[in-house]
C-alpha positions as CSV (number, residue, x, y, z in Angstrom):
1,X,21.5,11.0,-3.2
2,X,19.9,8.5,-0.2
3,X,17.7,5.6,-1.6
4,X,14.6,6.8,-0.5
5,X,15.0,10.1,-2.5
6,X,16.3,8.7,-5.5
7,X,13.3,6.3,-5.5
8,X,10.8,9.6,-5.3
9,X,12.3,10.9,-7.9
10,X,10.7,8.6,-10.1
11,X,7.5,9.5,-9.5
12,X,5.7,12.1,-11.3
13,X,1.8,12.8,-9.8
14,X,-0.3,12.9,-13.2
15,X,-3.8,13.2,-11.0
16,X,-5.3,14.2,-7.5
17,X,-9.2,14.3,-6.7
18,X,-11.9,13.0,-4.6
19,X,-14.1,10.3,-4.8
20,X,-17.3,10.7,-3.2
21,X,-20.1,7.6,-2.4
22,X,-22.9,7.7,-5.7
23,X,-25.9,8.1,-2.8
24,X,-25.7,10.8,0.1
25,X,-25.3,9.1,3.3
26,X,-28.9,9.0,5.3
27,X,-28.9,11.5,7.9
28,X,-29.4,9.0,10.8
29,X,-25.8,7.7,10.7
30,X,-24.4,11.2,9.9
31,X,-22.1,10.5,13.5
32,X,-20.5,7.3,13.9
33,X,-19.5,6.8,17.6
34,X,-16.0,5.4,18.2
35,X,-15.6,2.9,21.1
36,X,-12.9,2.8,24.0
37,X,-10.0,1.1,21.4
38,X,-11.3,3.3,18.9
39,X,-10.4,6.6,20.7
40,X,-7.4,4.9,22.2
41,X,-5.6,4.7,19.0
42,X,-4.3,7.6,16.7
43,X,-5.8,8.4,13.4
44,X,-3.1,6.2,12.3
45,X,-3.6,4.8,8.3
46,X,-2.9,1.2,8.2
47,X,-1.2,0.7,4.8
48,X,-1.5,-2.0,2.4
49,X,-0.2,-2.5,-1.2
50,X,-1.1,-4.6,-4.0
51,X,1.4,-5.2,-7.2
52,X,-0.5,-6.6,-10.7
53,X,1.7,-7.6,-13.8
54,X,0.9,-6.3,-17.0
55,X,-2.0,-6.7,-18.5
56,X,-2.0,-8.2,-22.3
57,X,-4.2,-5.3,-23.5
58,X,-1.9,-2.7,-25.0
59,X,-3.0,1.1,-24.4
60,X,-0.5,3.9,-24.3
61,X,0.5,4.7,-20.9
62,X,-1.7,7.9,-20.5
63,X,-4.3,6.8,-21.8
64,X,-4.1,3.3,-19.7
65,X,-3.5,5.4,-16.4
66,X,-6.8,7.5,-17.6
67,X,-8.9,4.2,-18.3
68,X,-7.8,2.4,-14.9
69,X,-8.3,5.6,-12.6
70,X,-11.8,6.2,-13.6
71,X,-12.5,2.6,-13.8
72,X,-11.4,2.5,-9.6
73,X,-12.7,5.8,-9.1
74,X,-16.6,4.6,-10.6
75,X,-16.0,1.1,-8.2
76,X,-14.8,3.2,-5.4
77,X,-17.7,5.4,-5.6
78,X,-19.7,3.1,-5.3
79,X,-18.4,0.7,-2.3
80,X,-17.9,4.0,-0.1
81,X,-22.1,4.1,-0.2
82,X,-21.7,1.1,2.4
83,X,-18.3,2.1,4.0
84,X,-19.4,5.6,4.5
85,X,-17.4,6.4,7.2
86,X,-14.2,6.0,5.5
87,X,-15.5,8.9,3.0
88,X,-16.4,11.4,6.5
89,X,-13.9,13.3,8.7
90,X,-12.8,12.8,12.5
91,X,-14.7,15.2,13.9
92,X,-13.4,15.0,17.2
93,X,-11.5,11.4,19.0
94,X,-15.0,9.9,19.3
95,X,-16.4,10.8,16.5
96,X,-16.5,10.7,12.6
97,X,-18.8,12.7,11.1
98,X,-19.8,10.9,7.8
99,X,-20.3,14.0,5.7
100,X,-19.4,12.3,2.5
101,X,-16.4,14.4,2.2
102,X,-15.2,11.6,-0.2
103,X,-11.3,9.4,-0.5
104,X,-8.3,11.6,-1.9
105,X,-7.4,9.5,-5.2
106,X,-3.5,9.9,-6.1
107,X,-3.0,9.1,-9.8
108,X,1.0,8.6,-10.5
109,X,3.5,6.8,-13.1
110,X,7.0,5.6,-11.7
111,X,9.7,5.7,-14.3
112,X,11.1,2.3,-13.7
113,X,9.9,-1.3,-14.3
114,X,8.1,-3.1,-11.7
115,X,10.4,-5.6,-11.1
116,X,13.0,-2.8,-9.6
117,X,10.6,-2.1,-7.0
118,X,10.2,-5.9,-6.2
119,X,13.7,-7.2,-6.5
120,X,15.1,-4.4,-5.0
121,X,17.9,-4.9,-2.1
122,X,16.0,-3.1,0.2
123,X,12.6,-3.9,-0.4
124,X,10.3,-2.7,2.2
125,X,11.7,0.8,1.5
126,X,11.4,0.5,-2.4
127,X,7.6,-0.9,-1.9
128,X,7.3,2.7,-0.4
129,X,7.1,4.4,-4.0
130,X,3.5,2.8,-4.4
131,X,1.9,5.0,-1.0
132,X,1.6,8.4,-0.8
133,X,4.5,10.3,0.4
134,X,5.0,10.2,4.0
135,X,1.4,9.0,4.5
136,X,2.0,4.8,5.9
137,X,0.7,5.0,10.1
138,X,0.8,8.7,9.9
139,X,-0.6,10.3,13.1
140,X,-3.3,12.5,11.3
141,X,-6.0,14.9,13.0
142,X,-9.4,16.4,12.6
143,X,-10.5,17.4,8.8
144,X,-8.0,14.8,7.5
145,X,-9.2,12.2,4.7
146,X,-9.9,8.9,6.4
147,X,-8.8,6.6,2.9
148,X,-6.1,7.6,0.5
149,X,-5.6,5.3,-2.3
150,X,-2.8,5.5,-4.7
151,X,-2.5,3.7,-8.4
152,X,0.4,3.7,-9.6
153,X,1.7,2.9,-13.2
154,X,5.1,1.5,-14.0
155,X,7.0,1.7,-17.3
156,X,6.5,-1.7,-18.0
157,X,3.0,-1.8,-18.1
158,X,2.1,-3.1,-14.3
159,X,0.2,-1.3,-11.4
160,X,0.0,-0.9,-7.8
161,X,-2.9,-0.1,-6.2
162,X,-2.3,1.1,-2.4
163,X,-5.1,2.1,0.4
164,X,-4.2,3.8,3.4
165,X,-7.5,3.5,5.9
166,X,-7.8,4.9,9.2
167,X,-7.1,3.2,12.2
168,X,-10.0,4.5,13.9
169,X,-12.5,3.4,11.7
170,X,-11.5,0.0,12.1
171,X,-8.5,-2.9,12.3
172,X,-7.2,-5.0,9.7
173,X,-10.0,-7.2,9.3
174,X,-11.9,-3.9,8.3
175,X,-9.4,-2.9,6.3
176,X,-9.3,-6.9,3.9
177,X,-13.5,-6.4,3.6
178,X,-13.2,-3.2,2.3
179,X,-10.5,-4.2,0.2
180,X,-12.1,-7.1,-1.2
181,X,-15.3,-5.9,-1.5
182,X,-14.4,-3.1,-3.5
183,X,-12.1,-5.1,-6.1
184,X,-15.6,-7.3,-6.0
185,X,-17.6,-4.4,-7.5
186,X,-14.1,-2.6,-9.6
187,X,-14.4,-6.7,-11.7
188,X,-17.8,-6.4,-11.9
189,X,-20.1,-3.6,-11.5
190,X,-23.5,-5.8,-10.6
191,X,-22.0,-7.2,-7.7
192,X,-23.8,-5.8,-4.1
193,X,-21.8,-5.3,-1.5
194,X,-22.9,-7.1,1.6
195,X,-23.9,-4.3,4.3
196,X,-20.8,-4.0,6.8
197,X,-21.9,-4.1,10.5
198,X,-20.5,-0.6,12.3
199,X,-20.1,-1.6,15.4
200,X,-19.2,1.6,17.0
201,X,-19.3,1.9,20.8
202,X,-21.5,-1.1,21.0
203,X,-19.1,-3.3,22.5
204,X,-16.6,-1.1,24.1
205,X,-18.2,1.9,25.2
206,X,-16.2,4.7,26.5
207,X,-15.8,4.3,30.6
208,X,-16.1,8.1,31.7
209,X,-16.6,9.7,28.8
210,X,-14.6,10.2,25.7
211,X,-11.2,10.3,25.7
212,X,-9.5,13.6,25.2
213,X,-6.6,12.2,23.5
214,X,-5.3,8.8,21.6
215,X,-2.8,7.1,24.0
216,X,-1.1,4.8,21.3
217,X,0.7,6.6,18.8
218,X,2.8,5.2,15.4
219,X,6.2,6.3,15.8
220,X,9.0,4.6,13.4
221,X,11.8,7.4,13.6
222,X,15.2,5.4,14.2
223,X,13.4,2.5,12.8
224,X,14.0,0.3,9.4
225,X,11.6,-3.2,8.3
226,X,12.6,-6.4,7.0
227,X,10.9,-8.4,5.1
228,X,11.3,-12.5,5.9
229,X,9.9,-15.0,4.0
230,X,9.2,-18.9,5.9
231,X,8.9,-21.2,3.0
232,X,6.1,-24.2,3.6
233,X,8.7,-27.1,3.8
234,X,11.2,-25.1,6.2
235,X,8.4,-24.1,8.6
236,X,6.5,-27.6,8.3
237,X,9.5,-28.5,9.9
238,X,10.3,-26.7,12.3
239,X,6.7,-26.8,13.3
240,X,6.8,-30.9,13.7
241,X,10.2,-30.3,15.5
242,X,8.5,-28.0,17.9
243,X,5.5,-29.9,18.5
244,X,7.4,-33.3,19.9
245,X,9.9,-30.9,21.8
246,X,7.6,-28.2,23.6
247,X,4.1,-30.9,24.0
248,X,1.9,-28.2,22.4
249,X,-0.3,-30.3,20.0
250,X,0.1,-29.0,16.1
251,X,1.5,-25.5,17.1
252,X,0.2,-23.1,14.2
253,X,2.7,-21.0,11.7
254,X,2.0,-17.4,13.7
255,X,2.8,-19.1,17.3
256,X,6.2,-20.6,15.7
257,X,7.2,-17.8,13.2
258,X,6.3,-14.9,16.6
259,X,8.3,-17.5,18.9
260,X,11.2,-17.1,16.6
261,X,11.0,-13.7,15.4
262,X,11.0,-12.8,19.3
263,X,13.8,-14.9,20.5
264,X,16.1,-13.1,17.8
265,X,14.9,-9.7,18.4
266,X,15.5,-9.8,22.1
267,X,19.2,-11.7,21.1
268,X,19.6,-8.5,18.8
269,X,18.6,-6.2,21.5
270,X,21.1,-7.8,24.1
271,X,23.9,-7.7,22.0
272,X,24.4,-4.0,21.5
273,X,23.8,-3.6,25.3
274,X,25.6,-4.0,28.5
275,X,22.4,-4.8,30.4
276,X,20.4,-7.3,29.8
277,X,16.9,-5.8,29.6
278,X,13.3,-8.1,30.8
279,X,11.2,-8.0,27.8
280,X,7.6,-9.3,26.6
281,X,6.0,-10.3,23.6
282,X,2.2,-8.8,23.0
283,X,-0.1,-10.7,20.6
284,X,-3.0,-9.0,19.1
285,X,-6.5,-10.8,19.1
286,X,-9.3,-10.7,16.4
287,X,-12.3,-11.5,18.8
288,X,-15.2,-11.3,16.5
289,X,-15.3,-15.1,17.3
290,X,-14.9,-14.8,20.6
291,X,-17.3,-12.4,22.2
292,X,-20.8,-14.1,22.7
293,X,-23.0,-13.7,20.6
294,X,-20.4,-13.9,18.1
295,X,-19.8,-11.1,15.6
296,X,-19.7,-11.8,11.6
297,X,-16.3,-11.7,9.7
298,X,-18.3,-8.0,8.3
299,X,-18.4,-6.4,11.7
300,X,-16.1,-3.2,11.3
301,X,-14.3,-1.7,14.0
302,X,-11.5,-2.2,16.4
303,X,-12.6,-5.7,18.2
304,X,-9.0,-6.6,19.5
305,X,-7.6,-8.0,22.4
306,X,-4.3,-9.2,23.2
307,X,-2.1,-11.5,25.0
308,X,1.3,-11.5,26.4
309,X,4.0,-14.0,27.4
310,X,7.9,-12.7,29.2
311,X,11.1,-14.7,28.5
312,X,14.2,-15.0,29.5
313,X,17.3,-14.6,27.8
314,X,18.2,-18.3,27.2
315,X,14.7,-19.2,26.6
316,X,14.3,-22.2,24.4
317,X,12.2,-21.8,21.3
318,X,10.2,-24.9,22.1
319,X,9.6,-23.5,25.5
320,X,8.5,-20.2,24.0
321,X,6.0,-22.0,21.8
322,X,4.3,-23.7,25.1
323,X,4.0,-20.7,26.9
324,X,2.5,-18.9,23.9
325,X,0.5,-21.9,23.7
326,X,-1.0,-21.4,27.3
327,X,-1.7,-18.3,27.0
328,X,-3.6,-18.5,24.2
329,X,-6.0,-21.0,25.8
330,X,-6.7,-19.0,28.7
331,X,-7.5,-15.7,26.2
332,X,-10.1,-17.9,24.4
333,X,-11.6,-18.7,27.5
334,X,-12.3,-15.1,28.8
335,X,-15.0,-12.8,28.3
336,X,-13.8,-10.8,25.8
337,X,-15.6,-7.6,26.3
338,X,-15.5,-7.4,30.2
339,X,-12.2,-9.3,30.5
340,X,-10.5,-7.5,27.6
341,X,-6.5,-7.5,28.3
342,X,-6.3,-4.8,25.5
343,X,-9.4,-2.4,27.0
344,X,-7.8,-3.2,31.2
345,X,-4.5,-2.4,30.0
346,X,-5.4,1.3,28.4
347,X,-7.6,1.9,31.5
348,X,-4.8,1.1,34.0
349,X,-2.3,3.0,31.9
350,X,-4.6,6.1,32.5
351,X,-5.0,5.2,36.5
352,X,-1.3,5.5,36.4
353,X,-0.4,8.5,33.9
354,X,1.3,6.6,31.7
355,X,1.1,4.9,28.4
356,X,0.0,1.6,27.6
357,X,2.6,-0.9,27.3
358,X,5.2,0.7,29.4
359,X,6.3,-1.2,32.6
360,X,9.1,-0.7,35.0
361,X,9.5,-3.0,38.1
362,X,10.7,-1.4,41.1
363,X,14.0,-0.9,40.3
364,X,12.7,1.2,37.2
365,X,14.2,-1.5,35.3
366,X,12.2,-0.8,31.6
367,X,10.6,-4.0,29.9
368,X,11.5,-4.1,26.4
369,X,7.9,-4.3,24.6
370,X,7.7,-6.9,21.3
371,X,4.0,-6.5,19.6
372,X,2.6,-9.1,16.9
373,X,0.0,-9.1,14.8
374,X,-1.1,-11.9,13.2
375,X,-2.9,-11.5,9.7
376,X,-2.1,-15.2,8.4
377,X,-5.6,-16.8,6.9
378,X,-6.6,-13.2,5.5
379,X,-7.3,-12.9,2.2
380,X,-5.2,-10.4,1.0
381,X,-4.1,-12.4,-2.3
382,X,-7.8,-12.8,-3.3
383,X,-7.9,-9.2,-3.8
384,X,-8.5,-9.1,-7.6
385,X,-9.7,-6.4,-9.0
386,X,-10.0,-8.0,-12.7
387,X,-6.6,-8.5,-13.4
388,X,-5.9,-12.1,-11.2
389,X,-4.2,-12.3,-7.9
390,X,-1.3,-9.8,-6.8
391,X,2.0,-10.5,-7.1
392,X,2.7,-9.1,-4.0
393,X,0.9,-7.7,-1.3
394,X,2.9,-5.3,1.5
395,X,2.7,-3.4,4.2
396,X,3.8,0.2,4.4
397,X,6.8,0.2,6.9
398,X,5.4,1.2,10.7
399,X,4.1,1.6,13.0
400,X,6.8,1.8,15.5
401,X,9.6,0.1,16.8
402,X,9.5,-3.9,17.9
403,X,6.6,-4.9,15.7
404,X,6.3,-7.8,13.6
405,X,3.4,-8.3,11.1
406,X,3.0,-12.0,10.0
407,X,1.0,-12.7,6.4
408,X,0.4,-15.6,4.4
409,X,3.5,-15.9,1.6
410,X,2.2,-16.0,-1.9
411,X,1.5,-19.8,-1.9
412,X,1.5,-22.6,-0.2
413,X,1.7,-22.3,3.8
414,X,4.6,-20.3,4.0
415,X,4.6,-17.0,6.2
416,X,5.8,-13.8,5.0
417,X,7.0,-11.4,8.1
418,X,7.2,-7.9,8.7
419,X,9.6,-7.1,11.1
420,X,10.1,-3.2,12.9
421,X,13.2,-3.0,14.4
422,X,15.7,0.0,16.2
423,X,18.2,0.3,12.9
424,X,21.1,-0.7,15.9
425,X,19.5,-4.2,16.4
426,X,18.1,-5.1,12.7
427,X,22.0,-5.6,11.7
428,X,22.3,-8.2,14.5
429,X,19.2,-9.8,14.1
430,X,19.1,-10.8,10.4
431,X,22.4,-12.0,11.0
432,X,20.7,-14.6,14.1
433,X,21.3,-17.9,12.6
434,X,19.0,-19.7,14.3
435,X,16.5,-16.9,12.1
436,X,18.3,-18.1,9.1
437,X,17.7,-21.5,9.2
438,X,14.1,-21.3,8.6
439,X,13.6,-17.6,6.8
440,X,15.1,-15.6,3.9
441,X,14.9,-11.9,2.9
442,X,14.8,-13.0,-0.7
443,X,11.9,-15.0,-2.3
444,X,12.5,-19.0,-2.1
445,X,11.5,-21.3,-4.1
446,X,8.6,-23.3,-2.4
């Protein structure tokens, strides 16, 4: 039996329902408007997981599973009154009609102890147990629910709690305020949630109308994740290292850990192939701070941009670094809304009936596209919904191939990484041992 069906096998699905927001939604934002990175994207769920220990106070394990599902159902209630979108349906790709159709709410106990899950050789694709089945960066439709949320209850007495939100609604800053503020009101029932900002098409407006179609789709068939941890003292390091080689004052954890995580991948890729490939590495940008006047950390929606840098084969890592460097200077100095790199690239994709992201030169040589996103400073670990910090927090595995998600490690500085690989060139790349130096697939001491 594969891995991955001998780890469903342990689950048994005790409850399904719906959760609903406590007040109706007014009729005046019955139809939230979805803006040109909005539409662009597929009703993709972007997945997070959070694992809690057990808890001193001993119930039985039905009766525990009851207690803790209505306790989340009554908080989640109640935080969907101010994140009503997530509780309507895609009515079309510009719109979500917020018809409090409510969250699907997965109660399930996995026969094993939570330490299996989290020790397990292959990690990422044991973590998978905690989402719903086959539901992580899902390309999902009109009438679909826009937030699934699994708990899940192990023999030994700890829970997971996952949330898969739609991509459309909004990024993965949305995705840690909803989080956060519903743990918020799950520990205690008095708190208020602060009224999110929709932002909707305010910022990026469709250009000629709504698009008929997404144009960037999650695809992770022929694909596996690794999960690398960068321990504080062996990325300190490397970080002072890089800073006296490449002349790019204090370079920050994502612009080392992406540097490095790119330089293997592309090594990987080269390896298993006779020709050597051009390839370029694509950083995603929050710009809530950057777009004048500047949006709160509350705003909720897609406000991304990106960045890119090429390399060549031989590339040096501290080189790397500097041109990352540059590049990120020049991003914070553009106008973020009318100089978008994310927005110009989807609208010359279009222009040229193709995707976004794929270049040829005129040889029709393919670049090899690398995407990061950087999620390090966001406060995944303070999500606490009465029962402390997580012991881990994950990422479903997606959403297609050459990605790389970078999160803070449990403590400390260090960097957890998230790395989305063809299955051909993960063997050769978490063999690179230039990689290995500074990152292990198994948790260090820090």
């Amino acid at each position: 039996m594969a891995a991955s069906a001998l780890l469903s096998s342990l689950v048994s699905i005790c409850d399904k329902s719906f959760v609903k927001p406590s007040c109706l939604t007014p009729p005046m934002v019955r139809y939230h408007k979805l803006s040109f990175v909005d539409q662009s994207l597929s009703n993709m769920y972007i997945p997070f997981a959070f694992f809690y220990p057990k808890q001193q106070k001993e119930e039985s394990n039905n009766s525990q599973l009851s207690h803790l599902a209505d306790l989340l159902q009554r908080s989640l209630s109640q935080t969907l009154v101010s994140y009503y979108p997530y509780a309507g349906i895609l009515r079309d790709n510009a719109t979500v009609e917020c018809n409090d159709m409510g969250a699907e709410f997965l109660s399930v106990k996995i026969n094993c102890p939570m330490s299996e899950i989290l020790n397990h050789p292959h990690a990422t694709d044991a973590e998978s147990i905690v989402f719903p089945k086959d539901l992580p960066w899902k390309n999902n439709y009109e009438g679909d629910n826009l937030l699934v949320v699994q708990l899940s209850k192990f023999d030994c007495g700890g829970i997971a709690i996952s949330a898969c939100l739609s991509h459309k609604i909004g990024d993965g800053c949305s995705v840690i305020n909803f989080l956060n503020h519903w743990a918020n009101v799950t520990r205690d029932r008095r708190f208020v949630v602060p009224s999110p900002r929709f932002v909707g098409d305010s910022i990026f407006p469709s250009q000629n109308g709504p698009l008929i179609a997404p144009q960037t789709m999650s695809n992770v068939s022929e694909c596996v994740q690794k999960r690398l941890i960068f321990p504080t003292a062996k990325l300190d390091a490397l970080r002072a290292k890089i800073a006296i080689e490449s002349g790019a004052e204090n370079p920050t954890r994502a612009e080392v850990v992406s540097a490095l995580l790119y330089k293997s991948a592309t090594k990987a890729a080269a390896s298993s192939s006779a020709n050597i490939q051009p390839s370029k590495l694509v950083h995603h940008l929050n710009v809530r701070t950057m777009i004048k006047p500047r949006l709160p950390r509350s705003a909720i929606g897609n406000l991304l941009s990106m960045f890119s840098t090429a390399a060549t084969q031989d590339i040096e890592l501290p080189r790397l670094v500097h041109n990352l460097r540059k590049e990120v200077e020049v991003a914070y100095k553009k106008d973020q809304v009318d100089e978008n790199e994310l927005v110009l690239e989807i609208v010359d994709s279009m222009k040229k009936g193709k995707l976004p992201f794929e270049e040829k030169d005129e040889n029709c040589t393919t670049t090899t596209m690398y995407f990061c996103s950087n999620l390090c400073k966001f406060p995944f670990y303070s999500v606490d919904f009465g029962w402390g910090k997580p012991e881990r927090v994950c990422l479903g595995t997606g959403p297609f191939k050459n990605f790389f998600f970078l999160k803070d490690y449990q403590t400390g500085r260090g960097v957890e990484a998230r790395v989305m690989l063809q299955k051909q060139h993960m063997s050769a790349f978490e063999c690179d041992e230039e990689l290995l130096q500074f990152a292990s697939s198994s948790v260090p001491s820090l």
